[in-house]
C-alpha positions, 0 to 999 in steps of 0.5 A, a space after each residue: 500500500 501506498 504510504 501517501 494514500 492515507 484513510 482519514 477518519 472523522 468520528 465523534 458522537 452525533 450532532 458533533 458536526 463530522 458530516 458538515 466538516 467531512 464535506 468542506 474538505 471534499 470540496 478542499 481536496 481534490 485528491 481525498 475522495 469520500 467512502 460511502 456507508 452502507 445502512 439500513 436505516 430509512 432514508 431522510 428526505 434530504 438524503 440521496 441514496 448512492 451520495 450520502 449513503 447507500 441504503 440497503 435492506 437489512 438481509 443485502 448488509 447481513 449477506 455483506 458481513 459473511 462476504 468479508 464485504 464490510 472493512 467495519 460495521 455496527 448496529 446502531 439505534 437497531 440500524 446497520 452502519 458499516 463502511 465497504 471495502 471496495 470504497 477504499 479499494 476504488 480510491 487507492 486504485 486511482 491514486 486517492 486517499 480516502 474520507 470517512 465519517 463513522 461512529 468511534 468503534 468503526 474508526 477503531 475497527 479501521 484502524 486496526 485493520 489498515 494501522 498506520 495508513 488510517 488517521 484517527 480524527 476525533 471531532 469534539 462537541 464545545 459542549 453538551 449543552 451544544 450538541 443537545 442544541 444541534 441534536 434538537 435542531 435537525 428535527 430528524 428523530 423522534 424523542 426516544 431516538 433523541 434520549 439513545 444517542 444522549 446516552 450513547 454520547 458518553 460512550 463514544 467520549 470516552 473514546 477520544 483518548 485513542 485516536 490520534 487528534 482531537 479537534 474541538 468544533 466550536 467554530 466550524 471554520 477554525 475546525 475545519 482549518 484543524 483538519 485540513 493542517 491534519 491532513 496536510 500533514 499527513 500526505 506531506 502536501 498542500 490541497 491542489 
């Protein structure tokens, strides 16, 4: 594998802004392509299937899994989430690293597969009280889906120590700019 071709992976619980700050280095870098997840949850109505995810019907994800097909996966709020091999295998065959935005266990499951090739990049809320704010905000899930991923923000904080960054989100754009130095760092160049 190719030590320039990098997998970058930005987790962090829901609502920390990882979507929003993974799609401004898209549009940064040309050489960074974005991995696609598989699910099985409902498609939101501002979502397109093939762009922000590909939505699968749960017996497809599970044939997935016993193919070896699913570089990482994990059921969430009763939904499969996972991110597919050929993904990372069609970026580094046109010479491209690859973007992720997985929850904590996947990014931990990419990197202990791909080691020193994935970055680990932790996106922090500035606060609780922040993040219930973007959470209420989305007016995408129903009050008991809200009460889940409350309870499930403890958890995925508590793995913040191993990953190797940490950015705070309390200004999207000096987040943003965080990243994008991470990764410059990383390839060894500047965004063209």
């Amino acid at each position: 594998m190719n030590n320039q071709l990098k997998l970058f992976v930005l987790a962090g619980p829901s609502g920390c802004g990882k979507t929003t700050i993974a799609k401004s280095i898209l549009q940064k870098f040309s050489n960074i392509v974005f991995s696609i997840s598989a699910t099985t949850r409902e498609m939101r109505s501002a979502e397109t299937n093939a762009k922000d995810y590909y939505f699968i019907q749960r017996a497809e994800f599970e044939e997935k899994i016993k193919q070896g097909e699913l570089i990482e996966w994990e059921e969430i709020y009763g939904d499969y989430y996972g991110s597919l091999k050929s993904e990372v295998d069609k970026a580094f065959a046109v010479g491209k690293s690859i973007l992720f935005d997985v929850d904590v266990k996947g990014a931990l499951s990419i990197k202990n597969r791909y080691s020193n090739n994935a970055k680990l990049i932790f996106i922090i809320p500035p606060s609780i009280e922040k993040l219930i704010d973007r959470l209420r905000n989305r007016k995408t899930e129903s009050e008991e889906t809200f009460k889940r991923r409350m309870e499930r923000v403890k958890m995925e904080m508590s793995f913040a120590p191993d990953f190797d960054y940490r950015v705070i989100n309390d200004s999207l754009e000096k987040a943003i700019e965080e990243v994008s130095v991470i990764i410059q760092k990383e390839i060894g160049i500047f965004n063209n």
